[in-house]
C-alpha positions, -999 to +999 in steps of 0.1 A: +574-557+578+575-521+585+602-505+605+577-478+617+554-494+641+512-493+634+509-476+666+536-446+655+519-443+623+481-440+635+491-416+660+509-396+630+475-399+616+457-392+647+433-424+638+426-450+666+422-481+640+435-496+610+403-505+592+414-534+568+452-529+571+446-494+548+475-480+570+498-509+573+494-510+536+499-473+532+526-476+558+550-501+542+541-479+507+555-447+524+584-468+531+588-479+504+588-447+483+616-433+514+639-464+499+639-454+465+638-422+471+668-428+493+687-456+467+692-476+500+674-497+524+664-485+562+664-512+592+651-509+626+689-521+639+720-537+635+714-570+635+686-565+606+710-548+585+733-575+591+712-604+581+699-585+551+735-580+540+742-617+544+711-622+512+733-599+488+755-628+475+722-652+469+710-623+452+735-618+430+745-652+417+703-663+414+706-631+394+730-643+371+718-678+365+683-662+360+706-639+329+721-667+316+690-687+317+672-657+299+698-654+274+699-691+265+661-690+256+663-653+241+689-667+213+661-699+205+641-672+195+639-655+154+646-616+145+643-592+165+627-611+194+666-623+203+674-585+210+641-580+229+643-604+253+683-600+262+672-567+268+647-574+291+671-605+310+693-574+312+666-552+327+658-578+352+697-585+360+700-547+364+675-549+389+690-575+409+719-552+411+699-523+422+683-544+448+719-553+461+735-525+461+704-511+483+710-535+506+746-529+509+740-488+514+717-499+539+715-478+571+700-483+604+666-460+606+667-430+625+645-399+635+646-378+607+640-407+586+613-422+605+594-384+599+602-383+564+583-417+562+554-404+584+552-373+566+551-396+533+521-414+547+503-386+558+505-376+525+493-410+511+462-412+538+450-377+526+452-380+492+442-415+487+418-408+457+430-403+427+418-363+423+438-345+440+452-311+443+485-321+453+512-329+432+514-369+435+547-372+414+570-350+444+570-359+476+563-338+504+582-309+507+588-322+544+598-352+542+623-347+514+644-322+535+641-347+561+654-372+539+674-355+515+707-358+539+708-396+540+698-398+498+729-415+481+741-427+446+726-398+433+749-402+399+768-369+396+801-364+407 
């Protein structure tokens, strides 16, 4: 479910209906390119942050069983299929982790945010074919300065 409400985003859009969910679909895909953007998860409050937190120690250890599960089968396996798969049980572990740790930098949306988002999905809704002038791999110059402050894990010192 999307933190930004239909309503919010349609206005953004200056549309008065959602024909076949294209927004709400474009919606949570706007805020879903903010997250990783971001390297952390946005709620609407406390209380959501809260619960999702509570999920990172599930996540976690069905992570790890999943890896040693992986592993198991990946050494049943001849050659250079046995490297191959640990690889990819690693992959998938590492993205466990990710997923956790985004949880745990979570922060509770806020204004700036919630326009970096919009500005996202504007950006979606108007170039929703797939030629385009604009540059599809950046996003909008807009919404990453209004996101840009709250970006973390960034991997340089």
């Amino acid at each position: 479910m999307s933190v930004i409400s239909i309503n919010k985003a349609m206005a953004h859009l200056r549309v008065d209906e959602d024909i076949d969910n294209d927004i709400a679909s474009k919606l949570e895909s706007a805020e879903r390119i903010a997250k990783e953007y971001l390297n952390r998860n946005f709620y609407l409050d406390k209380a959501a942050l809260d619960l999702a937190k509570e999920e990172i120690p599930l996540i976690l250890s069905e992570a790890k069983v999943q890896y040693d599960q992986d592993v198991i089968f990946a050494k049943t396996l001849d050659g250079d299929l046995i490297d191959k798969f640990i690889n990819t049980a690693s992959l998938n572990y590492d993205t466990a982790i990710r997923k956790a740790k985004m949880i745990s930098l979570g922060i509770i949306v806020n204004e700036a945010i919630e326009i970096g988002v919009l500005l996202i999905l504007g950006n979606l809704y108007e170039n929703r074919e797939d030629l385009t002038t604009a540059n599809v791999y950046e996003l909008p110059r807009g919404a990453e300065w209004h996101l840009h402050p709250f970006r973390t894990d960034l991997g340089v010192c």
